[in-house]
N, C-alpha and C positions, 0 to 999 in steps of 0.2 A: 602472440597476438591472435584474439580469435576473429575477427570481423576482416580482415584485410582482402581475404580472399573471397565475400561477399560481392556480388554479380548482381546488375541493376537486374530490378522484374521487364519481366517482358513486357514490350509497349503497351498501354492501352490508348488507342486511339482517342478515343473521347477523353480521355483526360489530358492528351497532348494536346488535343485541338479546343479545348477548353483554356490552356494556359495561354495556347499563342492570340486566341482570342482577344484573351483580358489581358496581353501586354502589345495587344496591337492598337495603337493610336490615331490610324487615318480615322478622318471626318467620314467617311465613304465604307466604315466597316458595318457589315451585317453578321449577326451570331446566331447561326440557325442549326446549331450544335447541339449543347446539352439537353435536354431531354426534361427540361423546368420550363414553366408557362411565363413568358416575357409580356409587360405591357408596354404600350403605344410608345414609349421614353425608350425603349427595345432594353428595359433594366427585368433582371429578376421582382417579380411583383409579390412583396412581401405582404400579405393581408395587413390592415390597419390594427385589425384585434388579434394577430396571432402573427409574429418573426419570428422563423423557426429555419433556415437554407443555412447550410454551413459546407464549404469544401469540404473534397474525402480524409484530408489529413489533420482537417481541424484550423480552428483561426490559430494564424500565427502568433495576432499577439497576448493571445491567450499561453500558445505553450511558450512563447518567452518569459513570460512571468512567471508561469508554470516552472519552468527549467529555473529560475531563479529564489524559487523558494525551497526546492531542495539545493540545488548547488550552491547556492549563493551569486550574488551577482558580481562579486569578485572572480567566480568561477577560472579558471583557465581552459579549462575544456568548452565554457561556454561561449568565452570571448573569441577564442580559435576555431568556431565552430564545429566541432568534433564529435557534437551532440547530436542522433538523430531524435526527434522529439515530434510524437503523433498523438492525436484526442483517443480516447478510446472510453467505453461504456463502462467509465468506473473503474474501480483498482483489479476487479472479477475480470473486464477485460482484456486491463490492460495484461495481464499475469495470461490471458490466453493467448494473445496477439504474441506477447514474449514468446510463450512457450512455442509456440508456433512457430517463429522466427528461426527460434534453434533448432527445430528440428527438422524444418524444409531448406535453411536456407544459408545454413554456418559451415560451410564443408571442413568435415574432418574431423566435426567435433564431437569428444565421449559423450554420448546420451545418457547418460544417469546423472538422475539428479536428485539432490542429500536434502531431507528436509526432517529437522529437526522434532522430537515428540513428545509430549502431547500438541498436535498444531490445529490450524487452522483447518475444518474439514471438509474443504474444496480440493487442496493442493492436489490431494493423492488421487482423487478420480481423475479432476482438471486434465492432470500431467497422463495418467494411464489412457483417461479419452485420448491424448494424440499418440500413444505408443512409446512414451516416455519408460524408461526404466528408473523409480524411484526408488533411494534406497535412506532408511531411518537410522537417525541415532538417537539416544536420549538426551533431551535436552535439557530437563528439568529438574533439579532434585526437590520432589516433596516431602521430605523432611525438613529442610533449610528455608523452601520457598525461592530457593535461588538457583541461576543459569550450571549446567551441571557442566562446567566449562573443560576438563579435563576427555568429555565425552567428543566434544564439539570436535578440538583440537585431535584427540586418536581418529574421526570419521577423515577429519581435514589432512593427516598424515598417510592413512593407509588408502582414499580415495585415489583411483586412475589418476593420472594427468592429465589435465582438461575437463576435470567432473563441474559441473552446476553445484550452488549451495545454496539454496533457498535462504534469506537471512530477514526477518523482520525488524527491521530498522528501529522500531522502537512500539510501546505499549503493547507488547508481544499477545497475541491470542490462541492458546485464552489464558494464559500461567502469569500474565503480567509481568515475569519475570525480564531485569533488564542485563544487557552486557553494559561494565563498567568500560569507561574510557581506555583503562590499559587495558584489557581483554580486548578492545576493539582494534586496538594498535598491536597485540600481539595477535589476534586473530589473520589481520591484513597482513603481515609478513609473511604467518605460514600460507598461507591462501596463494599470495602472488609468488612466492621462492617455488612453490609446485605447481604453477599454473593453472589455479584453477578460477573457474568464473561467478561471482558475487552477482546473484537474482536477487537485488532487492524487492521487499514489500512494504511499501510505507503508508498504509492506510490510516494512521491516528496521529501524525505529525502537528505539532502544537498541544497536545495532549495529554502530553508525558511529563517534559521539563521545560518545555518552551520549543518553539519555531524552530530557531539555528540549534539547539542544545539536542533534537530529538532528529538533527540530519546528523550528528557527527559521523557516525561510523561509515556512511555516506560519502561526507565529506573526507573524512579520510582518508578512505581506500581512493579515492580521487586525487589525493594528494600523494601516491603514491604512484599515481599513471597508470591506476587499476583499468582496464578495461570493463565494465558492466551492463547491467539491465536495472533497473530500476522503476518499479508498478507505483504511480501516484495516484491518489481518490482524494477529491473535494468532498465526499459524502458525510466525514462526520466533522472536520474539523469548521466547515462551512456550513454543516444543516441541508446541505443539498441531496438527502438519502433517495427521494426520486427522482433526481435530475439526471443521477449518473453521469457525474464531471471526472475523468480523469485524464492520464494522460501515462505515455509508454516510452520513457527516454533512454537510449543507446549509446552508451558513451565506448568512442571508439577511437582507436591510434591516430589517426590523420583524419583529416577535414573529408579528404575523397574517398575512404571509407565509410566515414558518417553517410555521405552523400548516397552511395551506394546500399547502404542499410534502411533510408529514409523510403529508397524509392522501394526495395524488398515489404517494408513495412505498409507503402501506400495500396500495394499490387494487392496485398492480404487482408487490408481494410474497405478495398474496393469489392473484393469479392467473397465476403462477410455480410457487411453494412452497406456496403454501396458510398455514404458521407459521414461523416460527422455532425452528433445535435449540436445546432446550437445555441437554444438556450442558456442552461446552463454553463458553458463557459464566457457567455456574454455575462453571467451574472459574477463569475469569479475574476472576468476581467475587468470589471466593473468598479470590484474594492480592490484590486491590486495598483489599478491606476490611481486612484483617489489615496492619495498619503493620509487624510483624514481620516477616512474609511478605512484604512489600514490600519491608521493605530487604534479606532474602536475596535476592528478585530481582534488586533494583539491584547486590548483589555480583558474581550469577552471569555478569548482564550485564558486568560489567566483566570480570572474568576473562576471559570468551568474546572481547571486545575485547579484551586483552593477548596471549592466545593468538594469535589471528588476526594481529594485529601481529610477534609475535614469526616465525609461519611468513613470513609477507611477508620479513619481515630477513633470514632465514635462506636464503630461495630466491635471492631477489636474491644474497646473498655465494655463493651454490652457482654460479649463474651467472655470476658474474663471479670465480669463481676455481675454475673445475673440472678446466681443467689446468695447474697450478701456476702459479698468477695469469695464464692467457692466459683471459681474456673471451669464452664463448660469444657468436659475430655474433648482432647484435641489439639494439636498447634497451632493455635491462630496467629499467631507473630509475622506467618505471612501476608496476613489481609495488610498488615502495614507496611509490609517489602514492598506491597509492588509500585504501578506506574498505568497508569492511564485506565480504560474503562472498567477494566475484570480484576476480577482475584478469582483465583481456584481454590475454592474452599475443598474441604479433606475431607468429605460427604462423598459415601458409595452413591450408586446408584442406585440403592433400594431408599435410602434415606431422601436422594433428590424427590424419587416418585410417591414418597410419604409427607414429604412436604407441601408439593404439590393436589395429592387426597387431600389429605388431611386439614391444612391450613392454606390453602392455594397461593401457595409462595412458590412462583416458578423459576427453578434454575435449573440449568443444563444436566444432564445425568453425571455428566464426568465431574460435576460441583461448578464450574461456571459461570460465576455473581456478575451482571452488569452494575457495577457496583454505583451509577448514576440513580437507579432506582433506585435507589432506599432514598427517605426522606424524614424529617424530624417525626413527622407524624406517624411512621411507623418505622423506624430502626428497633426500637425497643420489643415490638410483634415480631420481627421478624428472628432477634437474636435469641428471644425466649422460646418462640418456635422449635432453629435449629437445636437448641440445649436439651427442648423435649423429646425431639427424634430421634438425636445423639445418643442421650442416656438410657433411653428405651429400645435400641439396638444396641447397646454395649454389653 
């Protein structure tokens, strides 16, 4: 268990006399505490044109909903409360408040931490900013286009005891590549038989294969009485990319270590950010509460997944038939493996920055494709594009 031995933060005064404030009920109470401008009603004065005040840990019934669309709300961890769950500025956040967590505040625990490669290119500074020891394995085979799962599992077997594992839940960035259901079920086995601890990142959830279908591995290792971390972002699946909605849930052995992780967690958000916005999670508790509004989501979401599907199909047939069925060189069979916003196309980096010159088609050096860009009106530009660079660097 790694949370049990987690030790409440040190008081902060303003934040205790804030709570006994607002669960104090006499007629005769005055709150001349927190350090926000009260009008004449002695209520927080939220301007007419602008509600913006959210507690340090975030509205609750924001991260209830929150914690229920990853866990599900069949949850067991969620119904036992065992969940510590705080707002945080986006998935970028919540991934620092995590990292953070472990390394001020988990006694005992191996500080290295495995994060898979080609990744995301936050992780590795994120984690060395706080002193973290990060250590890579390959994750990708680009040849196949797929999870190089043999890799995954020798980092997961010869890893310390009690090592972190970075694991992006689903619509992996930038390789798109995804784990199958039994790789997720055999991953969680060797992970918890060695004790080690599951750092999710779920920042494109709904994306991939749907809602519940892009939390399994999630869900799973939870159903295994996985202890973890787990990074949520409202930013793409909602459209909230400035709002920065996220949130930081800690799923931990018993309800009074949750307890004691939440308040570790508030101590570090307090003296960070000071609260939590609340905009943006007003806006995602907004459609979580409204079933109607939920199932437009759920549409929108699916359309955005056929769309993205359908450009995949369509790039791939560009590229494999852009002069009169001769095959642009190259494997493209992965632009169709993959799963949510990217494909890693097979473009060096001189060909990214010749695309870019040359036909200002911008994608990332390592190849890269937000593959939402493309559109009817130019997939055909762009596949004849890459066929020109291709074959004039071959």
């Amino acid at each position: 268990m790694f949370f049990q031995d987690v030790k409440q933060g040190p008081p902060d005064p303003m934040y205790h006399l804030k709570v006994a404030a607002d669960q104090d009920t006499n007629i005769n109470k005055v709150d001349l505490g927190v350090g926000v401008y009260r009008n004449e009603k002695g209520q927080y004065h939220e301007l007419g044109v602008l509600k913006a005040y959210e507690i340090t840990t975030g509205s609750p019934e924001f991260l209830q909903k929150a914690s229920q669309v990853i866990f599900g709300k069949d949850s067991e961890f969620l119904n036992n409360g065992q969940i510590a769950s705080v707002q945080t500025i986006s998935g970028t956040g919540a991934i620092h408040i995590g990292a953070l967590f472990l390394r001020n505040s988990v006694p005992n625990l191996n500080k290295s931490i495995y994060v898979g490669t080609p990744t995301w290119g936050n992780y590795v500074p994120m984690f060395n900013l706080l002193g973290l020891e990060v250590q890579t394995y390959n994750y990708y085979d680009k040849e196949t286009g797929e999870v190089e799962f043999a890799s995954l599992l020798a980092a997961v077997r010869t890893a310390p005891k009690g090592s972190t594992f970075v694991l992006q839940a689903c619509c992996n960035n930038p390789t798109a590549s995804e784990l199958t259901e039994q790789q997720w079920r055999t991953l969680a086995e060797e992970m918890t038989s060695r004790g080690h601890l599951p750092f999710f990142d779920i920042a494109y959830q709904g994306l991939g294969r749907g809602l519940d279908e892009d939390a399994y591995g999630v869900r799973h290792f939870a159903s295994l009485g996985s202890e973890m971390i787990v990074a949520q972002s409202f930013a793409k699946n909602l459209g909230l990319y400035g709002e920065r909605v996220g949130a930081l849930h800690v799923v931990a052995s018993t309800k009074e270590a949750a307890a004691a992780v939440k308040d570790q967690l508030r101590c570090m958000i307090r003296w960070e950010f000071s609260s939590s916005p609340a905009y943006g999670s007003r806006l995602v508790d907004l459609i979580l509460s409204d079933p109607e509004s939920q199932a437009k989501w759920h549409v929108e979401l699916r359309e955005i997944r056929e769309r993205l599907e359908r450009n995949r199909q369509k790039l791939f047939h560009q590229l494999a038939n852009v002069h009169k069925h001769e095959q642009t060189p190259g494997n493209w069979h992965i632009i169709k493996r993959g799963q949510g916003l990217f494909s890693l196309l097979p473009l060096t980096p001189t060909q990214c920055e010749a695309l870019k010159r040359d036909y200002h088609i911008y994608v990332a050096p390592n190849g890269r494709m937000n593959i939402s860009g493309l559109r009817e009106s130019n997939i055909n530009y762009v596949a004849q594009s890459i066929d020109t660079v291709v074959r004039s660097s071959s």
